[in-house]
C-alpha positions as CSV (number, residue, x, y, z in Angstrom):
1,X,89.4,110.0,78.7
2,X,89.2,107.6,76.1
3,X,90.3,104.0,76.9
4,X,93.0,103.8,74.4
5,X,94.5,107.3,76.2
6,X,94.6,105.4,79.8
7,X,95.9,102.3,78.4
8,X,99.0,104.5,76.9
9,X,98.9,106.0,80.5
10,X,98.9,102.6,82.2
11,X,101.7,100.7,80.0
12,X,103.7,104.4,80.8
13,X,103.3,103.5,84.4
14,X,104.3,99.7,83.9
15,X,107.2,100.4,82.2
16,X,108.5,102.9,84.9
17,X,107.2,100.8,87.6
18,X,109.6,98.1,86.2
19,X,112.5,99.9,85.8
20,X,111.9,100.5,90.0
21,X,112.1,96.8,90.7
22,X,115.4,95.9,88.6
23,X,117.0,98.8,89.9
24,X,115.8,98.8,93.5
25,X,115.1,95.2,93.9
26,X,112.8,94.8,96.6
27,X,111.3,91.5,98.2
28,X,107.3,91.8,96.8
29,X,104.3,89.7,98.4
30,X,101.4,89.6,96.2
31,X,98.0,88.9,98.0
32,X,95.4,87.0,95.6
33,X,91.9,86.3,96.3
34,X,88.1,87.2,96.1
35,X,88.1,88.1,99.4
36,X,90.0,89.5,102.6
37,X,93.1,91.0,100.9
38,X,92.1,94.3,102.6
39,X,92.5,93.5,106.0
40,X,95.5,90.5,105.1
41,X,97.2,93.4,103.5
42,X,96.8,95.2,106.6
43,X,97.9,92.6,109.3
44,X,101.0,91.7,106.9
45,X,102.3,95.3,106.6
46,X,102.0,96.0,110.9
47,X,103.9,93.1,111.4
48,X,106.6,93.6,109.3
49,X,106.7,96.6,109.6
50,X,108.4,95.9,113.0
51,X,111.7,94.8,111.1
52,X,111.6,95.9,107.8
53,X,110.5,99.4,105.9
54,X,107.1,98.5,104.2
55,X,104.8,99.7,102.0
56,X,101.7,98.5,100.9
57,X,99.5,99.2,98.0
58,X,97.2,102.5,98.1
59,X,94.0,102.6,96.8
60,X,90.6,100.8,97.5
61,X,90.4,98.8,94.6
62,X,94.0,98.0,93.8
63,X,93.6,98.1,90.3
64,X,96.4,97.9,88.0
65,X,96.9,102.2,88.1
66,X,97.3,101.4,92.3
67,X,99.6,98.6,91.5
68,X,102.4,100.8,89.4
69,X,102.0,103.7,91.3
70,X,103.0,102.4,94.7
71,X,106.0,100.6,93.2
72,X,107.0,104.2,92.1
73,X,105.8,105.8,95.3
74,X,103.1,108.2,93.7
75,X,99.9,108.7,94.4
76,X,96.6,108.6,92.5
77,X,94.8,111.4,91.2
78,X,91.5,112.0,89.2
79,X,93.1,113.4,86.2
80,X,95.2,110.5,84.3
81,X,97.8,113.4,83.1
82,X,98.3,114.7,86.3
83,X,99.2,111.6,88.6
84,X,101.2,110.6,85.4
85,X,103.4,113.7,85.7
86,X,103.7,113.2,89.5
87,X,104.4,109.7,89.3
88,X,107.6,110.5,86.6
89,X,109.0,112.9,88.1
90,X,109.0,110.8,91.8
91,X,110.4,108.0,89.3
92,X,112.9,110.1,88.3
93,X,114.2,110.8,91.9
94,X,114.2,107.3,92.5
95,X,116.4,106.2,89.8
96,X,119.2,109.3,90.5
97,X,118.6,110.1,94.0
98,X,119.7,108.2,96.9
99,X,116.1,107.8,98.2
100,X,115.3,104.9,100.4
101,X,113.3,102.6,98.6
102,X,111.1,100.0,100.8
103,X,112.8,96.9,101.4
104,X,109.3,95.1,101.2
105,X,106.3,95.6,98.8
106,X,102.7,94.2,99.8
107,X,100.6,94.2,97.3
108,X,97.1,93.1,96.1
109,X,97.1,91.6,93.1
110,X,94.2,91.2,90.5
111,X,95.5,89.1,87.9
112,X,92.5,89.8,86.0
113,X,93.6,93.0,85.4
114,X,97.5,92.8,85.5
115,X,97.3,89.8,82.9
116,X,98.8,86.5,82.6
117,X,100.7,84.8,85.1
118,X,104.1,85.4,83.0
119,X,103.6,88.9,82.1
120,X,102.8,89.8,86.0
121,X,105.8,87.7,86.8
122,X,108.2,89.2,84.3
123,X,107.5,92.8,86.0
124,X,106.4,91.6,89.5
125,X,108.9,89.0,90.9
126,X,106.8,87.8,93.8
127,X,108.9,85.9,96.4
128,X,106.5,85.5,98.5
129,X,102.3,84.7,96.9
130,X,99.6,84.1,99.4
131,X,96.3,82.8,98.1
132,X,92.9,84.0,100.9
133,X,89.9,82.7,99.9
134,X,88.4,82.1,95.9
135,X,84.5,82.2,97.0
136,X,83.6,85.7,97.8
137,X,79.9,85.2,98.1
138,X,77.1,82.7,97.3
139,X,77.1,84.0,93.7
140,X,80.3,82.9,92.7
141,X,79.8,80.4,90.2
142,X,81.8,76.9,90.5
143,X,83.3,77.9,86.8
144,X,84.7,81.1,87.4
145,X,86.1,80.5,90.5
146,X,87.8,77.2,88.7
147,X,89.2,79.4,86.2
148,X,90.5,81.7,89.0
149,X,92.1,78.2,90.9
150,X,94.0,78.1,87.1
151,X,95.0,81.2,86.9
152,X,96.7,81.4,90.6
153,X,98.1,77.8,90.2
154,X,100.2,79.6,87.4
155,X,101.6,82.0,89.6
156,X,102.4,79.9,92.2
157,X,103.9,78.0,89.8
158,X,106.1,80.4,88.8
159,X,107.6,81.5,92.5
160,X,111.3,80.5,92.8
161,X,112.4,77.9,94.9
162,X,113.8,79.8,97.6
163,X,110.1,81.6,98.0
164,X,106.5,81.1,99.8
165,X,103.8,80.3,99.0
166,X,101.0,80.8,102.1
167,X,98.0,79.4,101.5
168,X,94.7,79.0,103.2
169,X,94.4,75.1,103.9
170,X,90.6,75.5,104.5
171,X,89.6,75.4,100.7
172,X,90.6,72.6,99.2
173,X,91.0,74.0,95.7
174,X,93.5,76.4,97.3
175,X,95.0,73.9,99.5
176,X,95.5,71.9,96.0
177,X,98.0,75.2,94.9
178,X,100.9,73.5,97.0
179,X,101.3,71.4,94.2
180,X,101.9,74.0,91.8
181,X,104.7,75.7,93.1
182,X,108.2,74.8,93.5
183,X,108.3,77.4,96.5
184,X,108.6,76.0,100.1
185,X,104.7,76.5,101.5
186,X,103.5,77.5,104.5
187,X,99.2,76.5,105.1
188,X,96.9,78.4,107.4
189,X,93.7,77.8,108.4
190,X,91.3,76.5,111.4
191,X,91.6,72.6,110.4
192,X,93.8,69.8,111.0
193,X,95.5,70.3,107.4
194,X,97.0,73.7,108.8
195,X,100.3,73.7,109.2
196,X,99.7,77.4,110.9
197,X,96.5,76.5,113.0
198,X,94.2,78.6,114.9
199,X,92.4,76.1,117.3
200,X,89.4,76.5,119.8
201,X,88.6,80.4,119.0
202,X,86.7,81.8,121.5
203,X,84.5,84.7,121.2
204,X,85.1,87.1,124.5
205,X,81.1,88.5,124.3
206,X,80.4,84.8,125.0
207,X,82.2,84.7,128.1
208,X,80.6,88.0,129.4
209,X,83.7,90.4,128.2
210,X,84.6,92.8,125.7
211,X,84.8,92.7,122.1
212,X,87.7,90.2,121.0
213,X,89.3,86.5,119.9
214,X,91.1,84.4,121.8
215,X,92.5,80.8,120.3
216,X,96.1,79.1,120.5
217,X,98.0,79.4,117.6
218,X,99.8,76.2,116.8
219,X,102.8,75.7,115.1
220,X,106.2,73.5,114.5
221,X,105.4,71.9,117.9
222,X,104.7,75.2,119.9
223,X,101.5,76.4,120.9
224,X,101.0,80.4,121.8
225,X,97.6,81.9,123.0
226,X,96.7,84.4,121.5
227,X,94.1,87.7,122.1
228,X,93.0,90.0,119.7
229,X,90.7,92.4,121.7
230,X,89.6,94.3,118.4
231,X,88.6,91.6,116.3
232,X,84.4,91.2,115.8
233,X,84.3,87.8,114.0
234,X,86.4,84.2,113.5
235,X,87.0,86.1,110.0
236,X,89.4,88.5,111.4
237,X,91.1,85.9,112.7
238,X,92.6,84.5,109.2
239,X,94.0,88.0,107.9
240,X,96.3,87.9,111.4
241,X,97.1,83.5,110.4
242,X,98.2,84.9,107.0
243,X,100.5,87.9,108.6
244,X,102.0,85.5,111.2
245,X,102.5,83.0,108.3
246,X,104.7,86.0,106.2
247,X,106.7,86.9,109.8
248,X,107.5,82.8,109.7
249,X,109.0,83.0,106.6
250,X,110.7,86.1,107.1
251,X,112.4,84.1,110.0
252,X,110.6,86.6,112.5
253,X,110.1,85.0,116.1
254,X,106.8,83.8,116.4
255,X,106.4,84.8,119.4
256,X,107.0,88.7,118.5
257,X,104.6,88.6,115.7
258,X,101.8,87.0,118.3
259,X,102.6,90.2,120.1
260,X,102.3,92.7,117.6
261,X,99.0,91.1,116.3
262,X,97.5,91.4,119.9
263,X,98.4,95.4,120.2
């Protein structure tokens, strides 16, 4: 199909996908970053999905198609026609049928792809933006990943007041994002700058078990151990710091969410 034909396809779906959000009105985390948004998007959706009906974006590369077809609750298909026709006709339910419509949207979001700051914000209302990581790899050159550090600071900067911003205190050029935003912010990470800290992490192979994490999770003065028997490296470890991060500022007990992250 030619480009200019999926474009016409894509600004279709955009334009139904924002009709969804004024009328349905839904409380939307965006996930940014090079890396990790997989298995944060993951963690985030099991835990709140304890309280709240949740649905998280579809699709392995979460491209702008994946992005306006889980706001409208259709699914992808090969031929651009087809999941066009699906997706209009499930939009059309939506908009006259009393369908429940998730009170929570978690989505990945590639602003490279979705545009500028603005134009995402004018469609996407985030409330809540977490920022993972900006290097993905050893390749990633200082420039583009400063250029990325721009781009997010924008969106941050355009969360409201009475939103989140979660962001990983262990880069510093992230950590630098709090003072972007006018939304309350909540930092995670495995150093003292943490506000959500994962200290002493302890691999259980090392200590002759299973596979598995243990650390204490600290926070607001408390400090909860914690034990996740299916995780293989200190990197799965973050993804669960972000999720328990988004149950804080849900107002979800802390020590609920430290439960659910364990099973």
């Amino acid at each position: 199909m030619a480009s200019h034909q999926r474009k016409m396809f894509e600004n279709i779906l955009r334009f139904m996908a924002c009709v969804v959000i004024r009328a349905r009105q839904p409380l939307i985390i965006g996930i940014l970053g090079l890396s990790g948004n997989t298995l944060t998007k993951e963690a985030v959706t099991l835990v709140l999905s304890q309280t709240y009906f949740v649905r998280k974006i579809q699709g392995e590369r979460a491209d702008e198609t994946d992005v306006w077809l889980t706001i409208i609750g259709a699914s992808d298909a090969r031929a651009p026609l087809i999941y066009l026709m699906a997706a209009f006709f499930r939009w059309l339910a939506i908009m006259v049928l009393p369908i429940r419509y998730p009170d929570v949207l978690v989505l990945e979001m590639n602003i490279e792809q979705l545009g500028d700051a603005e134009h995402l914000m004018s469609c996407i209302p985030m409330k809540i933006g977490v920022v993972t990581q900006i290097i993905s790899n050893d390749n990633t050159s200082s420039e583009f990943a400063g250029d990325v550090v721009k781009k997010y600071g924008k969106l941050m900067a355009l969360l409201p007041e009475d939103g989140f911003a979660i962001l990983n205190a262990d880069d510093k050029r992230i950590l630098k994002l709090r003072e972007k935003t006018p939304a309350k912010v909540i930092t995670y990470g495995f150093g003292a700058d943490a506000l959500l800290l994962a200290d002493n992490p302890v691999s259980h192979r090392e200590l002759g078990g299973d596979e598995g994490f243990s650390f204490k999770l600290n926070y607001d003065g408390k400090t909860i151990p914690v034990r996740l028997p299916k995780s293989a490296t200190t990197a799965h470890i973050e993804p669960a710091l972000t999720a328990a991060a988004v149950g804080i500022a849900l107002k979800m007990n802390l020590v609920e969410i430290v439960s659910i992250l364990e099973t």
